[in-house]
DRENFIDREN-621694 format. One line per 8 residues: for each residue x, y negated, z of C-alpha. Coordinates in nm, 2 decimals, decimal comma, always signed. Layout:
DRENFIDREN-621694
X Y Z | ...
END
This chain:
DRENFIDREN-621694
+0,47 +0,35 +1,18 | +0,74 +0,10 +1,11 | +1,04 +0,21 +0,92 | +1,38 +0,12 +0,85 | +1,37 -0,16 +0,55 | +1,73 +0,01 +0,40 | +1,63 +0,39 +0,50 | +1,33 +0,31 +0,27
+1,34 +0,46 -0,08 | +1,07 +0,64 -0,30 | +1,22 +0,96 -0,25 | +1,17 +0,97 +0,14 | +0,89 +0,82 +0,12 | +0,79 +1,14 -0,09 | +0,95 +1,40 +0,15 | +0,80 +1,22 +0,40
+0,43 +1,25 +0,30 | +0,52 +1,61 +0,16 | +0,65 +1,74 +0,50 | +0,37 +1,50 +0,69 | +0,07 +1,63 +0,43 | +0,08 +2,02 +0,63 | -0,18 +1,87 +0,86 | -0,43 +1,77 +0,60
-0,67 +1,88 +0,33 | -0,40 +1,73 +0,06 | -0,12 +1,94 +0,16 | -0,32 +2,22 +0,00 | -0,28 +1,99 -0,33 | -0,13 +2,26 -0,51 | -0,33 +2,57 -0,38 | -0,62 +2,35 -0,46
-0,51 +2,28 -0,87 | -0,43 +2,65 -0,87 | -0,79 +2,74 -0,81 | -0,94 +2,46 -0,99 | -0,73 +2,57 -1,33 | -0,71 +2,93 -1,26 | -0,34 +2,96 -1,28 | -0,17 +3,26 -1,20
+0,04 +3,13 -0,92 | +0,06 +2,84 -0,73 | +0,33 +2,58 -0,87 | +0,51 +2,50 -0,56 | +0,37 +2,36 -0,19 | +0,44 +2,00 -0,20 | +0,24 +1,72 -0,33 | +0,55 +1,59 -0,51
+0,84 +1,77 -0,66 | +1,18 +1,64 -0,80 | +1,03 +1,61 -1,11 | +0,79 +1,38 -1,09 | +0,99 +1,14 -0,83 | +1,16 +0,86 -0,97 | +1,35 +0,56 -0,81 | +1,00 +0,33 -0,83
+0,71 +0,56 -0,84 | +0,65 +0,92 -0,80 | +0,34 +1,13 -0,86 | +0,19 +1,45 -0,77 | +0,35 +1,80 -0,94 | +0,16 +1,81 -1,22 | -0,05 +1,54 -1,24 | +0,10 +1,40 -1,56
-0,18 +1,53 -1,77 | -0,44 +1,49 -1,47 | -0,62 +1,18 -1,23 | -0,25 +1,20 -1,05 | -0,19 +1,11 -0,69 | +0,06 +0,79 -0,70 | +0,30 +0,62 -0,50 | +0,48 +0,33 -0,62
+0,66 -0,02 -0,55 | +0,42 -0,34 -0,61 | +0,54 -0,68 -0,63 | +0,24 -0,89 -0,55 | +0,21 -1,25 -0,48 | +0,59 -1,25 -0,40 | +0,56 -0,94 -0,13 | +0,71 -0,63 -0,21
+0,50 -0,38 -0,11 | +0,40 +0,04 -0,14 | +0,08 +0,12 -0,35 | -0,05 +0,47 -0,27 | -0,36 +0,63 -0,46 | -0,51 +0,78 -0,75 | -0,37 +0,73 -1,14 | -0,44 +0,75 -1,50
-0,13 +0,69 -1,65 | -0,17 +0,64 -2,07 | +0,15 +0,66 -2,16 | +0,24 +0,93 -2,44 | +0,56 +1,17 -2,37 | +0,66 +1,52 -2,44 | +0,45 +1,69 -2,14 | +0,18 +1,42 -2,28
+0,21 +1,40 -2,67 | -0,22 +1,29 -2,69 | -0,41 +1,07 -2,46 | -0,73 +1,28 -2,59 | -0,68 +1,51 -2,29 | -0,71 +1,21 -2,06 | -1,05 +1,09 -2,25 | -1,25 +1,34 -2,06
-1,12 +1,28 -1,74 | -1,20 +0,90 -1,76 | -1,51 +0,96 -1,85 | -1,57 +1,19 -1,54 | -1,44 +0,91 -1,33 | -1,68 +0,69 -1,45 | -1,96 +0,91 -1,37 | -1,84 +0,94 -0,99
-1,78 +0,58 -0,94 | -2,12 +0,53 -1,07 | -2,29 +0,84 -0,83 | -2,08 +0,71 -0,53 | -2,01 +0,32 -0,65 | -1,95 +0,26 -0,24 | -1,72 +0,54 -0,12 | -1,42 +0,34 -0,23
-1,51 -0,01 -0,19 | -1,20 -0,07 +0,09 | -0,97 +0,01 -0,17 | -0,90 -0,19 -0,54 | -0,83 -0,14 -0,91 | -0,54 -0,30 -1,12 | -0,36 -0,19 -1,41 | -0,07 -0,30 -1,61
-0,08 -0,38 -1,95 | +0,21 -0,54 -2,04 | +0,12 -0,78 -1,72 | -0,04 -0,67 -1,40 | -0,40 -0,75 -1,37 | -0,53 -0,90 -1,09 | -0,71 -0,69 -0,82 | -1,09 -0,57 -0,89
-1,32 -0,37 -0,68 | -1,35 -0,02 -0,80 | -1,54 +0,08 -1,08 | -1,57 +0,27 -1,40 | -1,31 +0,24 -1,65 | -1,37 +0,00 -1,95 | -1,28 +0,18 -2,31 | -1,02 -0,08 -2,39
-0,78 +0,02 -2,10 | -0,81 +0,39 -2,24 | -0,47 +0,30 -2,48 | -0,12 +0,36 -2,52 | +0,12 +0,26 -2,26 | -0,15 +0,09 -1,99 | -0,15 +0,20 -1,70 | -0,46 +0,19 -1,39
-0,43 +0,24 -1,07 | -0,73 +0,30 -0,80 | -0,59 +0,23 -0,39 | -0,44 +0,03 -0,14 | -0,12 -0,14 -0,09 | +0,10 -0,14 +0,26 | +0,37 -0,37 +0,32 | +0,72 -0,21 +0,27
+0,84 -0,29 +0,67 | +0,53 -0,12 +0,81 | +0,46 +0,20 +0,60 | +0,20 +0,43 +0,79 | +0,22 +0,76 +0,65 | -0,11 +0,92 +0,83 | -0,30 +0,61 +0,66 | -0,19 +0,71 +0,33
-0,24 +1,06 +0,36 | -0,62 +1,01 +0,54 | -0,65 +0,84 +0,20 | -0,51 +1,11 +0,00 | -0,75 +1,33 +0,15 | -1,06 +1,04 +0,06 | -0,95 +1,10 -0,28 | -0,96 +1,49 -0,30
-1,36 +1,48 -0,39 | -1,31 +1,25 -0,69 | -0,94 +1,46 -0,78 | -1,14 +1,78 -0,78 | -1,47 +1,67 -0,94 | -1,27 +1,54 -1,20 | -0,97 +1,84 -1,25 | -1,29 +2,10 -1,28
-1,45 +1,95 -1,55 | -1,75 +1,86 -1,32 | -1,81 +2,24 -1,17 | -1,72 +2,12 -0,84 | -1,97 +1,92 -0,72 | -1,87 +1,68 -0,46 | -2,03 +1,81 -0,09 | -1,72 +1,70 +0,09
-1,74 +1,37 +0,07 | -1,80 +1,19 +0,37 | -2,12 +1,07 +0,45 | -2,29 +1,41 +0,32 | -2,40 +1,49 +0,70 | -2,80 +1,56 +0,74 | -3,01 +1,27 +0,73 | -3,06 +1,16 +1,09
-3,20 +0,81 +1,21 | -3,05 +0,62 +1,40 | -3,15 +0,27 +1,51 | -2,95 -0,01 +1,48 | -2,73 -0,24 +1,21 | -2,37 -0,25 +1,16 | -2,22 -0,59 +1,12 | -2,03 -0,69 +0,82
-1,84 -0,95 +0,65 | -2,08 -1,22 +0,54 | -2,01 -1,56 +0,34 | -2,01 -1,82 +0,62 | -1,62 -1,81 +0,59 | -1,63 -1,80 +0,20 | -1,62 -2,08 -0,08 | -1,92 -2,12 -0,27
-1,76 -1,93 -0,58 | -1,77 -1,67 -0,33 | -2,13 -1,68 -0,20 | -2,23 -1,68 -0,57 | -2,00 -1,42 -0,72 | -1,90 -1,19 -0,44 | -2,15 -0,91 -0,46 | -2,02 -0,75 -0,10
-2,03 -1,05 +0,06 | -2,40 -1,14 -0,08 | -2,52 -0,77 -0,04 | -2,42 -0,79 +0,34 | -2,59 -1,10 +0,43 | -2,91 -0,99 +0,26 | -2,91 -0,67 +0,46 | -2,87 -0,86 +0,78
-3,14 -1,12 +0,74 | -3,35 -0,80 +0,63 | -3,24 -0,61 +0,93 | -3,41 -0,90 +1,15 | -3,74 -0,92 +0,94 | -3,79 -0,55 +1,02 | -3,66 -0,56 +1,35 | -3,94 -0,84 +1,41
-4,18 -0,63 +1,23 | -4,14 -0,30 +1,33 | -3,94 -0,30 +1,61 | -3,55 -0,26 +1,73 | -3,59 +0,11 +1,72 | -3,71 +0,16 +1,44 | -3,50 +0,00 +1,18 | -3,16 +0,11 +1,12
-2,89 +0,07 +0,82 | -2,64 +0,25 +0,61 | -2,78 +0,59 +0,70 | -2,63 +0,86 +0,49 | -2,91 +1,03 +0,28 | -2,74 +1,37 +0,32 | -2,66 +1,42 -0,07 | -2,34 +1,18 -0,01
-2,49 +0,81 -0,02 | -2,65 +0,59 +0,21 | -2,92 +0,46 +0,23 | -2,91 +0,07 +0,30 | -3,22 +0,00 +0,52 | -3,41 +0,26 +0,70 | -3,78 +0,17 +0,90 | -3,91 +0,50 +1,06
-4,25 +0,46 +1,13 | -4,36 +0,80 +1,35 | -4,10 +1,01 +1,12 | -4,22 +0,93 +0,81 | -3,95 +0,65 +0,65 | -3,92 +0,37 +0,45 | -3,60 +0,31 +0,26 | -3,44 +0,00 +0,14
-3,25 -0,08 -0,12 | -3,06 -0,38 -0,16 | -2,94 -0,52 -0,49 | -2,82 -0,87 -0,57 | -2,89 -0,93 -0,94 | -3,04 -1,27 -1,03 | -3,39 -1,11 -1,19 | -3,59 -0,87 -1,03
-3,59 -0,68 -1,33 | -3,19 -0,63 -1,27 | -3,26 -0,56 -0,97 | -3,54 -0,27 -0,99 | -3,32 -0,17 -1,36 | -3,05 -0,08 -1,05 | -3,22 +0,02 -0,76 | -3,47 +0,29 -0,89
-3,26 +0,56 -0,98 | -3,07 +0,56 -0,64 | -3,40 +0,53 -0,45 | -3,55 +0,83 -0,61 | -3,23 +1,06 -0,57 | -3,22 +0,95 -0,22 | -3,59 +1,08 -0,17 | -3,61 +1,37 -0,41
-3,28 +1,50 -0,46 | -3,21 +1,81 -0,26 | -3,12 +1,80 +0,04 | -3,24 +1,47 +0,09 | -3,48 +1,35 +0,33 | -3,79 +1,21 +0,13 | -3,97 +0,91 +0,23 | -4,30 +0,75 +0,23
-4,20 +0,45 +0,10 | -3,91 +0,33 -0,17 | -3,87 -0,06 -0,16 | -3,64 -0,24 -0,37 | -3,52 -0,57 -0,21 | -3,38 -0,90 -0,44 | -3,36 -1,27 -0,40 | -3,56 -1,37 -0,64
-3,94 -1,35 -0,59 | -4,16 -1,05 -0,80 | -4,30 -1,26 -1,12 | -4,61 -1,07 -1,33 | -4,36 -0,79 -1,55 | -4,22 -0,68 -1,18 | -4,56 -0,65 -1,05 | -4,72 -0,49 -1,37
-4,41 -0,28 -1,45 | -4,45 -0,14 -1,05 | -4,83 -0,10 -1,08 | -4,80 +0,14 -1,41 | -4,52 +0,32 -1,24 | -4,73 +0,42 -0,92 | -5,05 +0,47 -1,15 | -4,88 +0,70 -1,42
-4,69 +0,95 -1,18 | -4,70 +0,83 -0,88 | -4,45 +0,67 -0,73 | -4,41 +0,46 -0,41 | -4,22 +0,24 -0,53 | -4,23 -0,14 -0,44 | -4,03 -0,48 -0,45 | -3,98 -0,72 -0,18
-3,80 -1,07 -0,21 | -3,57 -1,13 +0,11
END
């Protein structure tokens, strides 16, 4: 949707996404932080309110003391353009005379970018901090950011003369998991996040971005590039092994991840993660955790096998480390070098 460049202010833009918002999950915003905090009524039926819009940003009625949906102008690269997202903002003011009510609420943000590290990887992390930062992939929240007057923001950025309103909201309603898992203090446990549908196989590979366009910093450094052309050239090792319908990838495990690599062999599976640490001791230090709550979590659909995949090959620690594992509880857990 492409608007007027001089009809374009915050304030519409708010009114806008308040009156747009009716036909999804966020424009329940407020019924939602009603429940989740157990107010006696519901503080109004917009996302924002003339109280928290201001001429270059505007966030979510009450979200000054929460993880508060933002909107805001960004100057990057010499473009002007509209941020929309999530935000910790850690500056102190009368409705927000401590930070120490934010400390929590990081902390639970770092524990669902670390359950769900993919589930936001189209969108990117800046803050400011006396300067704007450059753009990172999302992630948990280092301590030092966690100070007086810095501000971070988690999202995406449109360009000012084509501002699509349904994309921000679709976003918005992305976003509620993480919101809600964080605004309950971790009682709401996050079923509604996409991918949570019942594990069901289904043959085939999606293809992705890979490095043959990229500089070699990127080859090296990029782990989404690196991670996608491992799980191709993995893809067609199984596919030659096993068979075209039988291998398939990013299957969601039903507990709200996916599952890189999936071989079925007669309905039993073998699952596949990718990592792409240097060592394979990074690399099974990552993987082994998020192969066994794949398998055993509930819910999930267990599997025969649990193969971690790297680029380096197994050296005598892997191999003995893997060996006590499967001896002492058991576990079939193994390593292959792609």
């Amino acid at each position: 949707m492409t608007n007027n460049l001089n009809a374009i202010s915050i304030d519409n833009i708010a009114n806008q996404l308040n009156q747009k918002s009716k036909s999804y999950f966020i424009g329940k915003l407020q019924e939602i932080r009603t429940e989740l905090k157990g107010l006696k009524r519901r503080p109004g039926y917009n996302i924002f309110s003339s109280q928290t819009i201001a001429d270059e940003w505007a966030f979510h009625h009450g979200g000054r003391c929460e993880l508060q949906y933002n909107i805001g102008w960004e100057t990057v690269s010499d473009i002007y353009e509209l941020r929309h997202g999530v935000a910790f903002s850690f500056e102190t003011s009368r409705t927000l005379p401590s930070l120490d009510v934010l400390v929590p609420k990081v902390r639970l943000f770092n524990d669902f970018l670390r359950m769900y590290p993919e589930i936001y990887s189209d969108m990117r992390m800046w803050h400011y901090q006396e300067n704007r930062s450059t753009d990172s992939m999302p992630g948990p929240i280092p301590f030092e950011l966690v100070t007086k007057g810095c501000f971070l923001f988690m999202g995406k950025r449109q360009t000012v003369d084509k501002i699509d309103y349904d994309v921000i909201l679709e976003d918005f309603d992305r976003l509620l998991p993480l919101y809600k898992y964080i605004e309950s203090n971790n009682t709401y446990q996050p079923v509604s996040l996409p991918d949570t549908s019942p594990f069901e196989f289904k043959p085939g590979c999606t293809i992705k971005a890979s490095a043959t366009v990229a500089t070699y910093a990127q080859r090296e450094l990029n782990i989404k590039l690196r991670h996608n052309e491992l799980q191709y050239a993995l893809f067609q090792r199984l596919v030659s092994k096993y068979g075209i319908d039988n291998v398939g990838t990013e299957l969601t495990s039903g507990i709200g991840t996916s599952v890189d690599i999936v071989v079925n062999m007669n309905g039993e599976y073998y699952y596949y993660e990718i990592k792409t640490a240097a060592s394979p001791r990074a690399c099974l230090r990552e993987a082994i955790g998020q192969l066994l709550e794949y398998s055993f979590w509930p819910g999930a659909q267990p599997a025969t096998r649990l193969i971690i995949v790297g680029e380096s090959p197994a050296d005598n620690d892997c191999i003995e480390y893997l060996r006590r594992l499967n001896l002492k509880f058991p576990l079939p857990i193994y390593y292959e070098q792609v």
